[in-house]
FIKOLZA-1660 file (N, C-alpha, C; in steps of 0.1 Angstrom, whole numbers, plus 5000, padded with zeros to 4 digits):
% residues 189
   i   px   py   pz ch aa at
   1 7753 4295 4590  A  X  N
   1 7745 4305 4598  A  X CA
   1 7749 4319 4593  A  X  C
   2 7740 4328 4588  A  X  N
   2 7742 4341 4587  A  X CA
   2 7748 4347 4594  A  X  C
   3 7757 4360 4593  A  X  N
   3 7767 4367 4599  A  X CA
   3 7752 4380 4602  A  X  C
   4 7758 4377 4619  A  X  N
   4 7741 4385 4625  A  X CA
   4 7751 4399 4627  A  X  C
   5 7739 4411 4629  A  X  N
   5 7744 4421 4629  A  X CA
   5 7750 4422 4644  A  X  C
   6 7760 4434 4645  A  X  N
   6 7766 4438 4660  A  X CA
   6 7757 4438 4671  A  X  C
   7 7739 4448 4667  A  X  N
   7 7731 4451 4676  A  X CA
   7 7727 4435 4680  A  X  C
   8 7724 4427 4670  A  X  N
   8 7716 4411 4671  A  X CA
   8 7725 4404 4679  A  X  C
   9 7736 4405 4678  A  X  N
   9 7746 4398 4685  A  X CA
   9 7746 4405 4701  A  X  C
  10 7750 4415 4699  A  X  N
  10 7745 4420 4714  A  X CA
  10 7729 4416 4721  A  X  C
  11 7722 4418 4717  A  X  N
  11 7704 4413 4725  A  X CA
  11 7710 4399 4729  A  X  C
  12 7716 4392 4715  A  X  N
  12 7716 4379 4719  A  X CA
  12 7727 4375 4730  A  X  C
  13 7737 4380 4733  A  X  N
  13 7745 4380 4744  A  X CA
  13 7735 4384 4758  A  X  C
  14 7733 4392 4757  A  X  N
  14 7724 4399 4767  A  X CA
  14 7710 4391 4771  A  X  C
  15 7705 4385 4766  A  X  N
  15 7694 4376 4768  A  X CA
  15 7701 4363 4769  A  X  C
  16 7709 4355 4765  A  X  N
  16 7713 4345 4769  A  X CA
  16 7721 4350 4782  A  X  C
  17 7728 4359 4787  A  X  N
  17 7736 4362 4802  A  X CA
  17 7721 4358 4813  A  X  C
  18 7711 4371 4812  A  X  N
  18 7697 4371 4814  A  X CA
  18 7692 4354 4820  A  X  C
  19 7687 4350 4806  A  X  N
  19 7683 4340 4810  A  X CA
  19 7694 4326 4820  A  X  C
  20 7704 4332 4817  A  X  N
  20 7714 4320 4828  A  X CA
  20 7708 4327 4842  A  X  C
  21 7708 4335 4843  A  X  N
  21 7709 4336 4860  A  X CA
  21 7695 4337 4864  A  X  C
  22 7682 4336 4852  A  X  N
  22 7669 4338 4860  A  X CA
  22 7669 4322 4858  A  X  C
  23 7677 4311 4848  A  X  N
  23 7672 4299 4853  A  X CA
  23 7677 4295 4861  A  X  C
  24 7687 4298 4867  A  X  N
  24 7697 4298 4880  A  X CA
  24 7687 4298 4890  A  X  C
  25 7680 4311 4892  A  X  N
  25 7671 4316 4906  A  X CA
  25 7656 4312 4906  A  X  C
  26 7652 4308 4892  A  X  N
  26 7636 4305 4893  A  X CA
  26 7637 4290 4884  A  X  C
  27 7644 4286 4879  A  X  N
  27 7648 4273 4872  A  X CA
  27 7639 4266 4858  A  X  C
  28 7639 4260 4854  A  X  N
  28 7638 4261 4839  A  X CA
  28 7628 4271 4827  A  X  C
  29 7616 4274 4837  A  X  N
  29 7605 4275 4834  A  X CA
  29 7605 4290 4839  A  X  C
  30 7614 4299 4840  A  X  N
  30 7620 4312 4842  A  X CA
  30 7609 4318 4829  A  X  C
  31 7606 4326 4834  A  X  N
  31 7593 4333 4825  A  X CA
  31 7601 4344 4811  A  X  C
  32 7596 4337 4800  A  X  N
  32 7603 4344 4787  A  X CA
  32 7605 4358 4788  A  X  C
  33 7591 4361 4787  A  X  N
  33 7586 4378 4789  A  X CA
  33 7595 4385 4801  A  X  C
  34 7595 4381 4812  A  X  N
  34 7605 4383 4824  A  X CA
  34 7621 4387 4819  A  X  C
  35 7623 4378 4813  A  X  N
  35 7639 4376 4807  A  X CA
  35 7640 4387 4796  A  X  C
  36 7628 4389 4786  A  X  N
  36 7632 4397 4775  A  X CA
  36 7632 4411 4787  A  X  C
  37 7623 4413 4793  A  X  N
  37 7622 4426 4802  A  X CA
  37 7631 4431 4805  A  X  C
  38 7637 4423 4812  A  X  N
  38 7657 4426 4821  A  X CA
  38 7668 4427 4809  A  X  C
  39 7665 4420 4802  A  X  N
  39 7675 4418 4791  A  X CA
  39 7676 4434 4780  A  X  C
  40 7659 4443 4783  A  X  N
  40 7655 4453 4781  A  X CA
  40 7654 4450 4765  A  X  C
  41 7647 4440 4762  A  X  N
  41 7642 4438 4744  A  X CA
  41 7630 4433 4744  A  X  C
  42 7622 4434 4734  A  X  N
  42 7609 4428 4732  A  X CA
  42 7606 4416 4729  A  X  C
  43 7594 4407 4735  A  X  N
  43 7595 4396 4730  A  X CA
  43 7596 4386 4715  A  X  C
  44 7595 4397 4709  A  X  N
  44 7599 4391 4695  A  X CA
  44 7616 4387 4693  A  X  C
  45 7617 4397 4702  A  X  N
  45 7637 4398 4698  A  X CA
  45 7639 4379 4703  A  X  C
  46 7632 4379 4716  A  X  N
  46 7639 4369 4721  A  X CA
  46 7630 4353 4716  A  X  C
  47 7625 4353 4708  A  X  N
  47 7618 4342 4700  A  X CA
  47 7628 4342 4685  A  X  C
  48 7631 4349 4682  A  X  N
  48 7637 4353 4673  A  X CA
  48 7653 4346 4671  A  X  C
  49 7655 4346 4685  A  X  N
  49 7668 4342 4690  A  X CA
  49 7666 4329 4695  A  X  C
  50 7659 4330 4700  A  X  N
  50 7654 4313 4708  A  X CA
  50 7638 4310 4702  A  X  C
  51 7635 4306 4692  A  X  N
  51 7620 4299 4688  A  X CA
  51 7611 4289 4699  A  X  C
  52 7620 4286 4707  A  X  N
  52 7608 4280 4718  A  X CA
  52 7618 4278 4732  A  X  C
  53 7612 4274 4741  A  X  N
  53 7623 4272 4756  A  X CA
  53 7631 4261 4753  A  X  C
  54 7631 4251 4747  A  X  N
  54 7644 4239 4744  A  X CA
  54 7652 4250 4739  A  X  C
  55 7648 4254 4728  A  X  N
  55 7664 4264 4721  A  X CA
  55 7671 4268 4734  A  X  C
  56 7663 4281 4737  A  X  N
  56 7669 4286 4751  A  X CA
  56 7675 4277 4762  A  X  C
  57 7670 4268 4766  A  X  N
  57 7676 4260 4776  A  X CA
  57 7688 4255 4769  A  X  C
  58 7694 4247 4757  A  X  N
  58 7702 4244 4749  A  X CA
  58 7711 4253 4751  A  X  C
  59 7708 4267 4747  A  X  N
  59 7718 4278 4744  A  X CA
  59 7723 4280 4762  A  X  C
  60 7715 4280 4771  A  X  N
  60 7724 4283 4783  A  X CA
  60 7728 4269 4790  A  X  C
  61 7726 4257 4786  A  X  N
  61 7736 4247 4791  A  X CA
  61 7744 4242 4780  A  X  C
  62 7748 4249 4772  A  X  N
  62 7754 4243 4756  A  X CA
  62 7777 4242 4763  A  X  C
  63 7779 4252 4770  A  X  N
  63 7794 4252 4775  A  X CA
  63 7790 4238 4786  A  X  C
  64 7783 4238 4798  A  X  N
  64 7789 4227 4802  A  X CA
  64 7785 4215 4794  A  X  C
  65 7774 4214 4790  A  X  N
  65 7771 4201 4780  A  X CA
  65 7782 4197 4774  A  X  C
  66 7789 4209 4765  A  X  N
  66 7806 4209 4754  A  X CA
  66 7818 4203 4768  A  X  C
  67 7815 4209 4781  A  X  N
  67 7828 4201 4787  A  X CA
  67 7824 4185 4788  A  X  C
  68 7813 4185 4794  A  X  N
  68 7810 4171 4798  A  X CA
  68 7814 4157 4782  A  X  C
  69 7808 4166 4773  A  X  N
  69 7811 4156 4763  A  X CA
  69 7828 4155 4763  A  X  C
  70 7834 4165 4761  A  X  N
  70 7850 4166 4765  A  X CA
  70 7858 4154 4773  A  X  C
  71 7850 4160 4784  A  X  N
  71 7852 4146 4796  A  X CA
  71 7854 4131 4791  A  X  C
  72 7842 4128 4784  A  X  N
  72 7837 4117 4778  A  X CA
  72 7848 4114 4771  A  X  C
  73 7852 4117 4759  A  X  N
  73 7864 4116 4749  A  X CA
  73 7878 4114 4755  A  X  C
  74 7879 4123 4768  A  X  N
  74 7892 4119 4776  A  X CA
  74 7894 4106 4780  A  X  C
  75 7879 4105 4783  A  X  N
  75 7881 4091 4794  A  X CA
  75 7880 4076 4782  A  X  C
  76 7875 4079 4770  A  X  N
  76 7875 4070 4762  A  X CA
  76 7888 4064 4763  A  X  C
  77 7891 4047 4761  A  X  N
  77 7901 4044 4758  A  X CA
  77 7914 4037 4772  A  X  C
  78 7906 4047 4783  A  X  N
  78 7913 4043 4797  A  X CA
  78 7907 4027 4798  A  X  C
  79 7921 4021 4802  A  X  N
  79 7921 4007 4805  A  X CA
  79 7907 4001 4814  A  X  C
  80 7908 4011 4828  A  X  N
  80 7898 4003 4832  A  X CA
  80 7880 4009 4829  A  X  C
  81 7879 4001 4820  A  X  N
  81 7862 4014 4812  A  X CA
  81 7851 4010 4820  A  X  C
  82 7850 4004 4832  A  X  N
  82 7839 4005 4841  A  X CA
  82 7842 4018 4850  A  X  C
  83 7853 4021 4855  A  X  N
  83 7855 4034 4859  A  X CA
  83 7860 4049 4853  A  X  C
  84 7863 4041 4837  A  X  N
  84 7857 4060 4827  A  X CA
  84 7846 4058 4827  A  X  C
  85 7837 4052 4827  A  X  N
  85 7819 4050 4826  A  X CA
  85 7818 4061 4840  A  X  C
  86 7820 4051 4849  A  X  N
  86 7812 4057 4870  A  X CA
  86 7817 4074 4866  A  X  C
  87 7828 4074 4861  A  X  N
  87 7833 4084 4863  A  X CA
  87 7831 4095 4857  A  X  C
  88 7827 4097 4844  A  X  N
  88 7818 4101 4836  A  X CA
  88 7802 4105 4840  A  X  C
  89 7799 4091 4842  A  X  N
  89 7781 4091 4846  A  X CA
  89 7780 4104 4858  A  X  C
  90 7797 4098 4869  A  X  N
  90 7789 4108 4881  A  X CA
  90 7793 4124 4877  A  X  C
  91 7802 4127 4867  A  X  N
  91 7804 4142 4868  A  X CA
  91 7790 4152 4862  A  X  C
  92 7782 4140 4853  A  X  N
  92 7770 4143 4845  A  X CA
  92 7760 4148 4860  A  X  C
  93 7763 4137 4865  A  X  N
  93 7748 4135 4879  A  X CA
  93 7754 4148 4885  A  X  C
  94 7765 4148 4887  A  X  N
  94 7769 4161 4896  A  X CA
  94 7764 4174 4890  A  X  C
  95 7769 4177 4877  A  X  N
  95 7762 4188 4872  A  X CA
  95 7749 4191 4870  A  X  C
  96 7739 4176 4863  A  X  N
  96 7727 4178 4866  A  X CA
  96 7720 4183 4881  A  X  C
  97 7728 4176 4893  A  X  N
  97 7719 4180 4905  A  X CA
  97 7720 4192 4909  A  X  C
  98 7738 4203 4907  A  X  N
  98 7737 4213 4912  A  X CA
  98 7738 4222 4901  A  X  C
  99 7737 4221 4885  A  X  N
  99 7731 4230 4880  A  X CA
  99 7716 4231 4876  A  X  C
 100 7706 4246 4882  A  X  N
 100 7694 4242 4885  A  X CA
 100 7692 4242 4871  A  X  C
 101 7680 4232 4866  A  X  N
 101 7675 4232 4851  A  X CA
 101 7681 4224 4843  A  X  C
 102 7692 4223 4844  A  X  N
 102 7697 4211 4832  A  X CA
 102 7690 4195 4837  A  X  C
 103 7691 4191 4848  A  X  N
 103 7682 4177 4853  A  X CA
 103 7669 4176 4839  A  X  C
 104 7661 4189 4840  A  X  N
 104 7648 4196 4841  A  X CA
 104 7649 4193 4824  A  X  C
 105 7663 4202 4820  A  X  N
 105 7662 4203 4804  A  X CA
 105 7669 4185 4798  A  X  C
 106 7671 4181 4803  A  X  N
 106 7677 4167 4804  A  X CA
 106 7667 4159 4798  A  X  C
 107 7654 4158 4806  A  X  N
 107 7645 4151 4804  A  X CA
 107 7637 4158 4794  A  X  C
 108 7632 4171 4791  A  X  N
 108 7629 4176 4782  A  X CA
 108 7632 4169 4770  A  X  C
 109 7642 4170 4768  A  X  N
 109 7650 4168 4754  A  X CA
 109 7646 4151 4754  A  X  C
 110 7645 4143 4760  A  X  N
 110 7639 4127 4760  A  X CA
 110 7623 4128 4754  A  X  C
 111 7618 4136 4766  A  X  N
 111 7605 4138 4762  A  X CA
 111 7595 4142 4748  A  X  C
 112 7610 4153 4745  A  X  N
 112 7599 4161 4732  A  X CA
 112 7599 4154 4720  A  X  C
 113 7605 4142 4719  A  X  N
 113 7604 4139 4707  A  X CA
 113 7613 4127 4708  A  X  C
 114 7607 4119 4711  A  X  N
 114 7622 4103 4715  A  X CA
 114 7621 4099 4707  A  X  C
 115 7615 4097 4689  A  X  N
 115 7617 4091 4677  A  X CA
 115 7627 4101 4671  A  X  C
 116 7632 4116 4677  A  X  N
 116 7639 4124 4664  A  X CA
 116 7645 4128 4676  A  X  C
 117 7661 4123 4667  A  X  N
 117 7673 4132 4673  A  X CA
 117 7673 4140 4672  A  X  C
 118 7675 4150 4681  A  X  N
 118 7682 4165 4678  A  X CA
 118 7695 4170 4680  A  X  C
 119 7704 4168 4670  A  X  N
 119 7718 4169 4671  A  X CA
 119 7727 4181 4682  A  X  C
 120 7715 4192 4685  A  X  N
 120 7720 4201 4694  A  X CA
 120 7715 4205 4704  A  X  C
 121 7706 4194 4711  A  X  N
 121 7700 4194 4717  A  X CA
 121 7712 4184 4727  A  X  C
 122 7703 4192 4745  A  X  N
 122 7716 4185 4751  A  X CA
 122 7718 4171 4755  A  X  C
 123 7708 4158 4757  A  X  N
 123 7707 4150 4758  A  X CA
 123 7716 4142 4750  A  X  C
 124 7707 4144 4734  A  X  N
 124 7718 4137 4718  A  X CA
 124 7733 4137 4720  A  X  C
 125 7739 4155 4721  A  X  N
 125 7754 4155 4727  A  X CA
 125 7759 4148 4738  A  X  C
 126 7750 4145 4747  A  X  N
 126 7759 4135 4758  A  X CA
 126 7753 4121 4755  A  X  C
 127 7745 4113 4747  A  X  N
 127 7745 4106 4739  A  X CA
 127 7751 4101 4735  A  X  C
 128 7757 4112 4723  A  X  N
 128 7769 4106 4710  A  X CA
 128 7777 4106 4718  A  X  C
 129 7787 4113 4733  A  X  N
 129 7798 4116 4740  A  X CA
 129 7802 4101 4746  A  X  C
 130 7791 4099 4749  A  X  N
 130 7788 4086 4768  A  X CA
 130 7787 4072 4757  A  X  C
 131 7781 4070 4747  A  X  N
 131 7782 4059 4737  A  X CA
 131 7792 4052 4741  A  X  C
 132 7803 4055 4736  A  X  N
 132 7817 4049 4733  A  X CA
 132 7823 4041 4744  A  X  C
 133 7819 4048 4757  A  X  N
 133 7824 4045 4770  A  X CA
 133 7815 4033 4778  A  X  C
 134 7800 4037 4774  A  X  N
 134 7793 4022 4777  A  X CA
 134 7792 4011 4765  A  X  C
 135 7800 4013 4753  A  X  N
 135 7799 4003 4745  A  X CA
 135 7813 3994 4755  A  X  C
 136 7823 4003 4752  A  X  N
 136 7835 3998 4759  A  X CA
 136 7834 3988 4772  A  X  C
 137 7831 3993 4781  A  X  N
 137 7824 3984 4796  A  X CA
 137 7815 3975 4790  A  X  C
 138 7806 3976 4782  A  X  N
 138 7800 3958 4779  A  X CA
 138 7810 3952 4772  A  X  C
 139 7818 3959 4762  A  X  N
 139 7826 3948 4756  A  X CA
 139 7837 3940 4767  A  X  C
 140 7840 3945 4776  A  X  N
 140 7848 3940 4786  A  X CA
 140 7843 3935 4797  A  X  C
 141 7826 3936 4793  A  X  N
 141 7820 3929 4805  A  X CA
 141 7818 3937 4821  A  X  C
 142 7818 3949 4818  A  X  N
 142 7824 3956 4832  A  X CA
 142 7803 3961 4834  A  X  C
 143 7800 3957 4820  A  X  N
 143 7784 3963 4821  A  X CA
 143 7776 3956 4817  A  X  C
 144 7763 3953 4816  A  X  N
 144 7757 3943 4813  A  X CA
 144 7753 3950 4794  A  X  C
 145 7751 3936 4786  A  X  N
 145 7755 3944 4768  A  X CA
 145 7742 3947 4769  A  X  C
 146 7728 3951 4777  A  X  N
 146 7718 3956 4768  A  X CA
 146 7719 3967 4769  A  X  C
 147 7725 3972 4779  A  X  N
 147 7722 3985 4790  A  X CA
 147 7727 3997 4777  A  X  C
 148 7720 4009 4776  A  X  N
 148 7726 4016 4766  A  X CA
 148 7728 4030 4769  A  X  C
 149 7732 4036 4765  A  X  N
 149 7737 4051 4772  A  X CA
 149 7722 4057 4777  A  X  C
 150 7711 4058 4767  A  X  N
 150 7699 4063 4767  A  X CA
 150 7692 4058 4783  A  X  C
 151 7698 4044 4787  A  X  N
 151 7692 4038 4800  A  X CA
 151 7699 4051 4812  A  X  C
 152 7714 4049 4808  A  X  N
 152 7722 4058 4818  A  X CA
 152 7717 4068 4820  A  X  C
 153 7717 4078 4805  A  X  N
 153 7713 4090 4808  A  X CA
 153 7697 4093 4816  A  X  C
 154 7689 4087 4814  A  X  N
 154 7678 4087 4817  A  X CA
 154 7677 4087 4833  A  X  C
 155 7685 4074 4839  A  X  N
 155 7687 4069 4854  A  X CA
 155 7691 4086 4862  A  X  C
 156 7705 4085 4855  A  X  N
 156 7708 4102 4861  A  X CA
 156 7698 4111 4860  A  X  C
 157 7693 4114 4847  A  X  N
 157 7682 4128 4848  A  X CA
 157 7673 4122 4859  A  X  C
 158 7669 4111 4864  A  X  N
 158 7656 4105 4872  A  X CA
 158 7661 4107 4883  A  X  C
 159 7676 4100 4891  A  X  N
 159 7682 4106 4906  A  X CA
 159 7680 4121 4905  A  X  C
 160 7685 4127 4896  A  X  N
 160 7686 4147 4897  A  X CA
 160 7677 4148 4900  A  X  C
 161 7669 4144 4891  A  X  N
 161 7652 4155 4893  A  X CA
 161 7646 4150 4909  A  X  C
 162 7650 4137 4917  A  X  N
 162 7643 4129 4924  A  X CA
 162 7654 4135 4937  A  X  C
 163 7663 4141 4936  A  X  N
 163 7671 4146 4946  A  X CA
 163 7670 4162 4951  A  X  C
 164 7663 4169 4938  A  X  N
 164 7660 4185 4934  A  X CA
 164 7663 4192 4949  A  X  C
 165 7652 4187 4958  A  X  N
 165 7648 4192 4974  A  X CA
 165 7655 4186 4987  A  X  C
 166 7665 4181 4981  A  X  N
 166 7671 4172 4990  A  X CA
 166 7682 4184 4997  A  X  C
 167 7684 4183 5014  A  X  N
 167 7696 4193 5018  A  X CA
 167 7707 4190 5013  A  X  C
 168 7711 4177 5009  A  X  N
 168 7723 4176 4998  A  X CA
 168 7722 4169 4986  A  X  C
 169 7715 4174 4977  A  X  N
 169 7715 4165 4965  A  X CA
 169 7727 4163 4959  A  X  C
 170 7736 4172 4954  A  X  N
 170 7750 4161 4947  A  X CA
 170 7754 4145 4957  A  X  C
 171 7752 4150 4972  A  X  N
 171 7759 4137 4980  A  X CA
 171 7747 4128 4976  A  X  C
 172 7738 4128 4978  A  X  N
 172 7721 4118 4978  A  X CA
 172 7727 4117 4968  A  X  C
 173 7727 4119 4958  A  X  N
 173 7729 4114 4941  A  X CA
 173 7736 4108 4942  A  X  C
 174 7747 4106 4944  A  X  N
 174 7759 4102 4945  A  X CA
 174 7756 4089 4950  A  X  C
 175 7752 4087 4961  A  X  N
 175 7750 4081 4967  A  X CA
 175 7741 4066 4959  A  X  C
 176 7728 4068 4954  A  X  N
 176 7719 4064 4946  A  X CA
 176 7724 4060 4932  A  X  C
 177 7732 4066 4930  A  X  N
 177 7740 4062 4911  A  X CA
 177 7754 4053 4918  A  X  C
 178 7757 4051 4932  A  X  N
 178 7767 4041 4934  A  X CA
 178 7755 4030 4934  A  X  C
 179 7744 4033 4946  A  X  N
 179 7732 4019 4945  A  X CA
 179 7730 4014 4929  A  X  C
 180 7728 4023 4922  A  X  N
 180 7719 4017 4907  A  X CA
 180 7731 4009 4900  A  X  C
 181 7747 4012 4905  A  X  N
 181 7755 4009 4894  A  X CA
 181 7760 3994 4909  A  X  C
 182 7757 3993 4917  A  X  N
 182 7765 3983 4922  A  X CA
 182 7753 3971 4921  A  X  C
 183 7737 3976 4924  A  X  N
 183 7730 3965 4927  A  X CA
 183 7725 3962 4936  A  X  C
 184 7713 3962 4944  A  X  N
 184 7710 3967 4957  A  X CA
 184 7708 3953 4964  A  X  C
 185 7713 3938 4957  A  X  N
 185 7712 3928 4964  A  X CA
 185 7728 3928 4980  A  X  C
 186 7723 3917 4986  A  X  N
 186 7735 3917 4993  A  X CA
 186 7748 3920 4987  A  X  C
 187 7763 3921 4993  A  X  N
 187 7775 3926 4987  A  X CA
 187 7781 3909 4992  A  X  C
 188 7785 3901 4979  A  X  N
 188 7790 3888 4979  A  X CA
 188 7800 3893 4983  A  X  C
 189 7809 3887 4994  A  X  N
 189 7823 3888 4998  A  X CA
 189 7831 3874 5000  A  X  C
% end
């Protein structure tokens, strides 16, 4: 990547700050023009910087997406890998439900193109992250072997987006990714 100038680097700080807090308050779909406005640059600056709303959404959930995959790598390897999976899956559902727009940019990233990976796009990253940990749980039987991270992640982005207006969506979520992961027949005792 080219070494951008001081001024480029600044818009671009300043339009990514921008766009975090107007997708925070108006949520994914926070109006470009709006954002270059506050950000006090033109809309070319901020196409320039971000070529369409995935870039931008990418670029303002790109730190937690980097922890969540983190997470993922820690938990790799723990003995019991049905609960680095739950445990994992629910920190994802957690941040999807109470950060607004990542649910939103979640499914984006499925949608815009499910034949081509996009390596930095946020979906792929918790993809390649969450792999390891649902390969793990089928090999030990803790998961059923078809199930694939792409089913997981999908399940989550579908509770988030389906919890959005709920007075507690992290708890409802929570709640719903215990149902999908336990099985909603009777509990054999």
């Amino acid at each position: 990547m080219p070494v951008q100038r001081a001024d480029a680097r600044r818009n671009y700080a300043r339009l990514l700050a921008v766009a975090k807090e107007a997708i925070a308050v108006e949520g994914p779909d926070a109006s470009l023009e709006q954002i270059a406005r506050t950000a006090g640059v033109g809309s070319a600056t901020v196409r320039r910087h971000f070529p369409n709303r995935h870039a931008l959404l990418e670029a303002v959930f790109r730190d937690r997406v980097e922890t969540l995959c983190a997470h993922a790598r820690d938990l790799t390897g723990r003995a019991d890998t049905r609960a680095a999976l739950l445990e994992w899956l629910s920190a994802v559902l957690a941040d999807a439900t109470t950060i607004r727009g990542l649910a939103t940019a979640l499914s984006r990233d499925r949608a815009a193109d499910p034949g081509v990976a996009h390596e930095h796009c946020c979906s792929a990253q918790l993809t390649e992250a969450g792999d390891p940990l649902v390969r793990h749980a089928a090999h030990d039987g803790a998961l059923a072997p078809d199930v694939t991270i792409g089913d997981l992640l999908a399940l989550i982005t579908g509770i988030a987006l389906a919890m959005e207006h709920h007075p507690d969506p992290a708890a409802d979520a929570q709640r719903l990714l215990g149902l999908a992961m336990a099985g909603v027949g009777p509990r054999q005792g």
